[in-house]
C-alpha positions, 0 to 999 in steps of 0.5 A: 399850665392848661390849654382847652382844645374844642372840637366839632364833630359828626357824631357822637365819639370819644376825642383824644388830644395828647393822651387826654379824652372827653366824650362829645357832649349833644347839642340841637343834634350837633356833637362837641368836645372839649378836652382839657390838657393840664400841666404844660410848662411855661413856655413850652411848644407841644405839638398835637394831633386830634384822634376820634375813636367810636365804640369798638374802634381805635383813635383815627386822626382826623387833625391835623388833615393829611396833605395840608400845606399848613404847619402842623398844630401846636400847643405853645404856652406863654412864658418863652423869650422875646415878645408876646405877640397878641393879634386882635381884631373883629367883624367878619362877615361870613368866609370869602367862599360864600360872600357874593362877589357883587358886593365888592368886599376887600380880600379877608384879612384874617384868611390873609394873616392865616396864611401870613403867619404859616409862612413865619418862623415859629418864634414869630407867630402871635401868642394869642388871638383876641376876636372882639364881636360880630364873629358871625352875622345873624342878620346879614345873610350870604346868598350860599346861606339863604339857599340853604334857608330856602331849602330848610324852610321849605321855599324862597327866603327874602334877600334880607332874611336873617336866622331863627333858632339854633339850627341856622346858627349853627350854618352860620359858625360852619360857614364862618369857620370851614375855610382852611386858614382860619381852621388851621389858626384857630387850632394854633393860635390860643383865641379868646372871643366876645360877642357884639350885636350882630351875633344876636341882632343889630341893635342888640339892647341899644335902649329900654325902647328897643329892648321892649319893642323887639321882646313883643315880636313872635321871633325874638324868643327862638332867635335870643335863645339860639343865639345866646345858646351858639355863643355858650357852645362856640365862644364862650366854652373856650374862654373859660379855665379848667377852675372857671370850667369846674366852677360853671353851674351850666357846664356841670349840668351839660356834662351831669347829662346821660350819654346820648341825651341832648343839651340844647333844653338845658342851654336853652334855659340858661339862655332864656334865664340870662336873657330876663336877668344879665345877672344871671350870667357873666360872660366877662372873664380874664386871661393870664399871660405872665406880664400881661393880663386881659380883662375881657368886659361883655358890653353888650348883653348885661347892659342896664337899660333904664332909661334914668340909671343907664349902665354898660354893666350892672353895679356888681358887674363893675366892682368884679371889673374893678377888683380884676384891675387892681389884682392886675396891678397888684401882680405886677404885671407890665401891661393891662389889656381891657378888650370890649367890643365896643370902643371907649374912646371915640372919634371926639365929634361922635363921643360929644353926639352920644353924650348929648343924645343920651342927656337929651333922652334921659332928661325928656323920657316919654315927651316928644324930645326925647322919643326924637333922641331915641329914634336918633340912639337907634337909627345912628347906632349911638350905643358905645361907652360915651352913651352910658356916661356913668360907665364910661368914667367908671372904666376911666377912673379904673384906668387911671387909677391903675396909671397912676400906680394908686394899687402898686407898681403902675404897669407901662401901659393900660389899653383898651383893645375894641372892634365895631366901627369899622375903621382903625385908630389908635388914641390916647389919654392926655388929662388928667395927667399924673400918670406913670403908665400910658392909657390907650384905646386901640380900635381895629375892624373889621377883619370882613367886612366893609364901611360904606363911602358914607361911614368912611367920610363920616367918621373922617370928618368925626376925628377932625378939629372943626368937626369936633369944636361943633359938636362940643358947642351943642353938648355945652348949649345942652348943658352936657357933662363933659367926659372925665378925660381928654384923649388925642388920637395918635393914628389913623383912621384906617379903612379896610380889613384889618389885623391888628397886633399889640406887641409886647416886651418887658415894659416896652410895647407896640401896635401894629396894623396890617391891612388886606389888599391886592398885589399887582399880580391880582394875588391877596396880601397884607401890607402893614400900614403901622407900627406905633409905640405905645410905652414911654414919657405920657404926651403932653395934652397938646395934639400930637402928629397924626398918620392916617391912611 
C-alpha cells in the first residue's frame, strides 16, 4: 500500500518522510513537494516525521512542530479490525483567525472535530476524510485578506473584492489552512477533496448564458487559470495514486522541468487547455479501501453546457463512471460511496423548481420565457443534478443497477456523499424497488460557513409535504418528466456547521452528525445531533419518521 505526503515549504529543498525524498517542485515562485512512500502493509500505523534538507545541510525536522499539544502524525492504512471511520463534509469559508466577528458565523466545525479526534483514542480516529467543494473562497473575501489585497495591489480594495491570479490564491490556501488543528489533521487523516464554484466563482459554469457573459470580461482569464492552477497544486495532486501520478502527462511534464525552473507557464497551459475543452482533464478519480470504494464525480468544470444537450459531465465521462461502478461491484465490495459536490437528491420542491426551470429554458431558448428561466437558473443557484436531467437518471440507473445486484453481489449500500447548501440531511431511494442494497444521498455543509435566516426557511419549507405537492403541480402543468426515482427524506434538515461520518463494518453501515456549538462556559464544542442506520431491509415507499434539528 502507498500514502502521498504533500508538503509546502519556503524554499527550494529536499523533503524526507520515512526514508523517502523528492525535491520541491516551483510553482508562481512557491515551493512543494510530494513524497510517495510505497509498501505500507494493509492495516499498519507508521508513525512519521517530515525533515528538509538544503545543499550542504542535514535533514531538519520541521514536523511534527516541537512543543505541539497534538498527537504525533501517523500514516494508518485501511485493512485494521473493527469499522472504517470516513469524516466528510464541505464549505469552509477562510479560518476562525481571520473571519470577521461581526459576521456571527458559528464555532468551525472542522477546527472542532480537529480537536475532537486528538483527544480519541487512536483506534477510534476517522480513516479518511473527504472535502466536497468551497475549500477556499475566491469570492468571499475576510477583512485580513483584503488588507493583504490592499497592500499587493497598491491601494484600497472594495469590501466585495474577490482574487485575480495565482499569487492571491495562494493567501487564500495559507489562510485556510495555517491554524493548528486543520494542519495537524490533514497531516493524520488521509483526505481526498474536489472542488465546487467558489473555488473559481459563484456560479461557476451554471449555463452556456453564463459561461459566454463571464468569458467576455477582462479578468476571467487570469482568474480561471490561477484557479484552476491552485486547485491542480493544493487538491488535486493528493488525490492521485503513484499509478495515477505516473500515468499524469501534467505531472510528468512539472517533474521533466530543470531544477530552479518555475512550473506555473506549464500549469497555466493545462488550465487555460481544460478551461476550453473539459475533455482535456479528468478531475474525477476513485479511492480504494477494502469494502468500501469511493468514486469521487467532478460536477462542476466538466460540465456540457449547450443548452439542448445539457450534462453534468460529458458522454465519455459518464461511461468512465459508469465502468467504476460496475468494477466497484464486480470487486465485491460492501459499500459504494459516490461523493460529488453537488447533491443528487434534493429537498422534492426545490428538485420539481429545477426541473421545470431547466424544461422551461430548453424549450423557449432565445424567446422571452426562456431567458426568464435563465435569469431564475442563476439568480436561485438552480444548478444541481435535477438540473441536468439526463444526468441526474444516468447516475440512478448506475445506482440501481449496482442495487440491484445487476453486475454481482449488490453491496449493502450505495451512497452519495455532497456538500453545497448549506444544511444536512439524509434521503433515501424508495422506488423503483427491487432492490437487495439501500441508495442514500447524505447531504452535510458547511463546515464554515452560515445559511442565512431566508435559506434556513427556504429550505424548510422545500422538504415539506404542501410545499412539495405545489411544486409538483407546476412541473406536471408544464408538462415536465418526472425524476426516475422517488426518495423520502430519513433526517433532518440540520443547520449549522457540521461534520459528517459514515461509519462502516462488515455490510453494516451508519451516518453520523455532529454539529458545532457553544458549551455553557463559552467554550467551542461538537454535539452529535444523529446517528442513523443505513443498511438493512429497503423501506417501504410510504414516508418514513423524520427527525429534523
Amino acid at each position: 500500500m502507498s500514502a502521498t505526503a504533500w508538503v509546502e515549504t519556503d524554499r527550494p529543498c529536499t523533503v524526507d518522510v520515512l526514508g523517502r525524498s523528492a525535491r520541491t517542485f516551483r510553482v508562481g515562485g512557491h515551493h512543494y513537494a510530494l513524497v510517495v512512500v510505497e509498501g505500507l502493509a494493509p492495516g499498519s500505523t507508521t508513525p512519521y516525521e517530515v525533515h528538509l534538507s538544503t545543499d550542504g545541510t542535514d535533514g531538519v525536522r520541521v514536523w511534527p512542530e516541537e512543543g505541539s499539544p497534538f498527537p504525533p502524525s501517523r500514516i494508518r492504512t485501511p485493512g485494521r479490525p473493527g469499522p472504517f471511520r470516513l469524516a466528510f463534509g464541505s464549505c469552509r469559508y477562510a479560518s476562525p483567525g481571520t473571519v470577521d466577528v461581526a459576521e456571527g458565523i458559528p464555532p468551525d466545525a472542522l477546527d472542532a472535530y480537529a480537536e475532537r479526534v486528538a483527544a480519541l483514542p487512536e483506534d477510534e480516529w476517522p480513516d479518511a476524510l473527504v472535502l466536497l467543494g468551497d475549500q477556499v473562497y475566491a469570492d468571499e473575501l475576510t477583512p485580513a485578506t483584503r488588507s493583504w489585497l490592499g497592500l499587493r495591489r497598491g491601494g484600497p480594495v472594495r469590501h466585495d473584492a474577490q482574487v485575480h491570479d495565482l499569487e492571491e490564491y495562494t493567501r487564500l490556501y495559507a489562510e485556510s489552512w495555517s491554524d493548528p488543528q486543520v494542519r495537524w489533521l490533514l497531516a493524520t487523516v488521509p483526505s481526498s477533496m474536489v472542488f465546487d464554484d467558489h473555488e473559481m466563482i459563484d456560479d461557476w459554469n451554471t449555463s452556456a448564458a453564463w459561461r459566454r457573459r463571464v468569458t467576455t470580461t477582462d479578468w476571467w482569464a487570469d482568474r480561471i487559470a490561477g484557479g484552476m492552477v491552485s486547485y491542480w497544486v493544493y487538491q488535486h495532486l493528493g488525490n492521485l495514486s503513484p499509478a495515477e501520478l505516473a500515468a499524469s502527462g501534467t505531472w510528468q511534464a512539472v517533474c521533466a522541468l530543470p531544477e530552479g525552473a518555475d512550473a506555473e507557464p506549464v500549469l497555466r497551459e493545462m488550465a487555460e487547455v481544460a478551461d476550453r475543452d473539459p475533455r482535456s482533464v479528468r478531475w474525477s478519480y476513485v479511492r480504494h479501501w477494502g469494502d468500501a470504494r469511493l468514486l469521487v464525480v467532478d460536477s462542476r468544470a466538466g460540465r456540457v453546457l449547450d443548452e439542448q444537450s445539457r450534462r453534468m459531465v460529458d458522454d465519455d465521462e459518464f461511461a468512465w463512471i459508469e465502468e467504476q461502478v460496475r468494477a466497484a461491484v464486480a470487486d465485491g465490495v460492501e459499500h459504494l460511496l459516490v461523493g460529488t459536490s453537488l447533491p443528487w437528491l434534493l429537498p422534492h420542491a426545490i428538485d420539481a423548481i429545477e426541473r421545470w426551470d431547466e424544461a422551461l429554458a430548453v424549450r423557449h431558448e432565445g424567446r422571452p420565457l426562456g431567458r426568464l428561466a435563465e435569469a431564475l437558473r442563476q439568480a436561485a443557484d438552480l444548478e444541481h443534478w435535477a438540473a441536468f436531467g439526463h444526468s441526474f437518471d444516468r447516475l440512478a440507473a448506475a445506482l440501481l443497477a449496482a442495487a440491484r445486484g445487476e453486475h454481482g453481489r449488490a453491496p449493502a449500500t450505495a451512497v452519495v456523499l455532497s456538500g453545497d447548501v448549506h444544511h444536512a440531511y439524509a434521503a433515501e431511494v424508495v422506488s423503483p424497488g427491487g432492490l437487495s442494497g439501500r441508495v442514500h444521498q447524505l447531504t452535510v455543509s458547511p463546515l464554515h460557513n452560515q445559511a442565512p435566516h431566508p435559506i434556513r426557511v427556504g429550505f424548510r419549507i422545500g422538504w415539506s409535504r404542501w410545499a412539495r405537492r405545489l411544486t409538483g403541480a407546476i412541473a406536471r402543468a408544464a408538462r415536465v418528466r418526472p425524476a426516475s426515482v422517488e426518495w423520502v427524506k430519513a433526517a433532518g434538515p440540520f443547520f449549522g456547521n457540521q461534520v459528517g461520518e459514515l461509519v462502516l463494518e462488515g455490510r453494516r453501515a451508519r451516518f453520523v452528525l455532529h454539529v458545532s456549538d457553544h458549551r455553557a462556559d463559552g467554550e467551542e464544542c461538537l454535539q452529535q445531533v444523529l446517528d442513523l442506520p443505513l443498511a438493512g431491509p429497503v423501506p417501504a415507499a410510504a414516508p418514513a419518521a423524520e427527525v429534523t434539528g
